[in-house]
N, C-alpha and C positions, 0 to 999 in steps of 0.2 A: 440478429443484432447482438454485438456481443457484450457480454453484461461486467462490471469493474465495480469494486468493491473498494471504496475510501475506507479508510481507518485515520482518521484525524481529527482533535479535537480544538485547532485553532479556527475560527469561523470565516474569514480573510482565506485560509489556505483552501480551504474547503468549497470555499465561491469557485477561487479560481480554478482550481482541480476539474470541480463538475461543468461548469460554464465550458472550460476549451476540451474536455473530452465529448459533452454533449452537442455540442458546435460541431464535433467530427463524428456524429451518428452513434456514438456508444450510451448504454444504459446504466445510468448512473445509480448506488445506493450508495448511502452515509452511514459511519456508524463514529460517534465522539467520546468512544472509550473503547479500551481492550474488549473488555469483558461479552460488548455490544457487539462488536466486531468480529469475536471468535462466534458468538453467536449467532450471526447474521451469514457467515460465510458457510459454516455447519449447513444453515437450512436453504442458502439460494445459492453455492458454489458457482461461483463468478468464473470467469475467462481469466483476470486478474484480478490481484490484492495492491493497492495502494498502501502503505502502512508507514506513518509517522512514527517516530524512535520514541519523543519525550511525550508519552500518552498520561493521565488521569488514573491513580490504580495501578493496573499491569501495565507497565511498558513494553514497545514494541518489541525488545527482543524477547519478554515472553512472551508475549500473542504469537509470535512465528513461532516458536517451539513448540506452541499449545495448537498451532495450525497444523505444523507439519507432522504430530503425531496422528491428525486421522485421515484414515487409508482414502476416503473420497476428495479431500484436499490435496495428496500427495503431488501431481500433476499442475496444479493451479502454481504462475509463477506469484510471488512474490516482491514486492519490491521497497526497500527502504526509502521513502521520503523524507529526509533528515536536514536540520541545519548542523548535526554534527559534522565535522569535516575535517577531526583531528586523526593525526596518526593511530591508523588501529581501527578508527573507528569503520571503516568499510569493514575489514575483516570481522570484527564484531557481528554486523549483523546477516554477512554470507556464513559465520559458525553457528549461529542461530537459526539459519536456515532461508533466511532472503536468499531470492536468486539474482535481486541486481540494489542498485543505490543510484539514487537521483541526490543533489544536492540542490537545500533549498539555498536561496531565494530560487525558483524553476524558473526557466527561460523561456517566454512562452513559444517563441521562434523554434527552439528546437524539442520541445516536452514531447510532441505526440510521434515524432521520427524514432525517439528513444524510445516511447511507451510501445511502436509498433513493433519493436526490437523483440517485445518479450511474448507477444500473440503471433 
């Protein structure tokens, strides 16, 4: 089963995220702050990272930086789950080190075509 790792600290986003990944056989963990989350990913390296931009603390572009600096995360994709959606802002979090960006509000119809995109 493969394991996905939330980094989100809206509680709404968070339902929906685990609810239609857990619906599709995936093993869900939550972490509702950076700090939690670089934590958490360290000790159970996921399949994927879900990761929110506007986090509690460290912000998402630094949790990917602070991800992608150690060597047993290297491999693991990353993905920006963001209501940002301004010019630049994708770029933003692929030089950070995301491997892709989903824009919120998510669609539930198309989330998990996309999320398989990155497994």
């Amino acid at each position: 089963m493969k394991k996905i790792l939330i980094i989100e600290d809206n509680e709404q986003n968070l339902y929906l995220l685990t609810f239609i990944l857990e619906k599709n056989g995936y093993s869900v963990s939550q972490a509702r702050d950076g700090f939690s989350g670089i934590e958490q990913a360290k000790d159970k390296i996921p399949d994927l990272i879900l990761l929110d931009i506007q986090l509690p603390g460290l912000d998402g572009y630094a949790v990917a930086r602070e991800l992608r600096k150690d060597q047993s995360l290297h491999a693991v994709p990353i993905v920006a789950v963001t209501s940002y959606a301004m010019t630049g802002d994708r770029e933003r979090t692929l030089e950070a080190g995301c491997t892709g960006y989903i824009e919120k509000p998510i669609d539930p119809l198309t989330f998990m075509e996309r999320i398989e995109k990155y497994l």
